[in-house]
N, C-alpha and C positions, 0 to 999 in steps of 0.2 A: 552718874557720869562724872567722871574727873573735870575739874577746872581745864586742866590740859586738853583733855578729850574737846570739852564744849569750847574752847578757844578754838580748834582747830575746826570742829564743825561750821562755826558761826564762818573763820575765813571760808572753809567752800564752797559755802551758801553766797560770801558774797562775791567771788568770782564765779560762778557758775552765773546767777540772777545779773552780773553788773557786766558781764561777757558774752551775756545773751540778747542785752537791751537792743541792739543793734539789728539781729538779724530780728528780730521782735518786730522793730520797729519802721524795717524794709517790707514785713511779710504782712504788715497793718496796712501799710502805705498802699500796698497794691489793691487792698476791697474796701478801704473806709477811708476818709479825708484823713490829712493830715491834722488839723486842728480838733475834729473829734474823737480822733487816737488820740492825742496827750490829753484832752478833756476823761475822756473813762478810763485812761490809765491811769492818771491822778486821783479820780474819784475812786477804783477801786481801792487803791494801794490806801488812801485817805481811810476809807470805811474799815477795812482789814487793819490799819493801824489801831483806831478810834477802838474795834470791839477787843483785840487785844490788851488794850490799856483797861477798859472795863473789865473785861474778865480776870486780870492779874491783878489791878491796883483799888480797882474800885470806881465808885461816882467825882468822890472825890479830889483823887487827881487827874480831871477834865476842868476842873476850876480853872481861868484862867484871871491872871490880869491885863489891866488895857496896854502895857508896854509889850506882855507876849501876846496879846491879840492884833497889836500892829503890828508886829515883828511878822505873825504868821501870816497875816492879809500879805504883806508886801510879798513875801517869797510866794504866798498864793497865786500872786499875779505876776509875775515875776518867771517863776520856773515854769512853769505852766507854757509860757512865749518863747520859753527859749525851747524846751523840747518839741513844738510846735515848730519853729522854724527846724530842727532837726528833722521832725518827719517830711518838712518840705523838702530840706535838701537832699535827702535821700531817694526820693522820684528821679532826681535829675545826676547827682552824682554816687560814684561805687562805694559802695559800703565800705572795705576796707578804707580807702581815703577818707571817708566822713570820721571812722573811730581812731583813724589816723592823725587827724585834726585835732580833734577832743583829747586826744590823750597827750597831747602836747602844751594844751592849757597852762600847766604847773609852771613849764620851762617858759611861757608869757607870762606870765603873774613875776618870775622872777625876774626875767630883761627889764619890767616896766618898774620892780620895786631899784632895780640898781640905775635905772635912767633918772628915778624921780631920788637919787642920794642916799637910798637907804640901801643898808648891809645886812643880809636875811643873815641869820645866826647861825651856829655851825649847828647844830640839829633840824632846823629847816633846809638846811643845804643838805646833811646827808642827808635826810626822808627823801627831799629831790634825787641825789642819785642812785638812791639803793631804789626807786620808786620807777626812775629809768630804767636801769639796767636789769630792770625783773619784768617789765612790759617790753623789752628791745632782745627777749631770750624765744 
């Protein structure tokens, strides 16, 4: 397969899987706790990464060290609470508005970078707007 071809595969993959998370994550909410959907949704996608990297790379790139071993405990615990409170809030509010929320994150990261004096670059600004106006189509 072509470099182009696999470039193009790989985005599919991730708007199909990252467009799906949502109704996913509504259709969880309805037969299993909120907190133990993002607990075995994380443990799966973990394990399926884990034998992945085995199977391509080997034993040896699972070595880690103690600055990528924090790094990972923190987003461990970390990501894990936040898509927990997503599955909570999607009990109580519509789906479209929860991915409505989330997908506006960027457009907050930037208001807070220009309140606290900083000037995101012109390449972080366009990814912002071409990033917008391809989720606002």
């Amino acid at each position: 397969m072509s470099h182009r071809a696999q470039v193009w595969v790989a985005l599919w993959i991730v708007y199909i899987v990252w467009g799906s998370t949502y109704l996913g994550i509504e259709l969880a909410g309805e037969t299993i706790p909120a907190v133990f959907g993002a607990g075995v949704r994380f443990t799966l996608v973990g394990l399926i990464v884990f034998g992945l990297v085995l199977w391509r790379r080997g034993l040896a790139a699972l070595k880690v060290g103690r600055a990528e071993l924090a790094s990972a405990a923190l987003i461990g615990l970390l990501l894990p609470g936040a898509n927990s409170i997503l599955f909570i809030t999607e009990q109580k509010v519509p789906i479209g508005l929860t991915s409505l929320i989330i997908a506006s994150v960027p457009l907050w990261v930037l208001v807070f970078r220009l309140a606290a004096g900083e000037r995101p670059d012109r390449i972080a600004s366009l990814g912002l707007l071409v990033g917008r106006s391809a989720t606002s189509c």
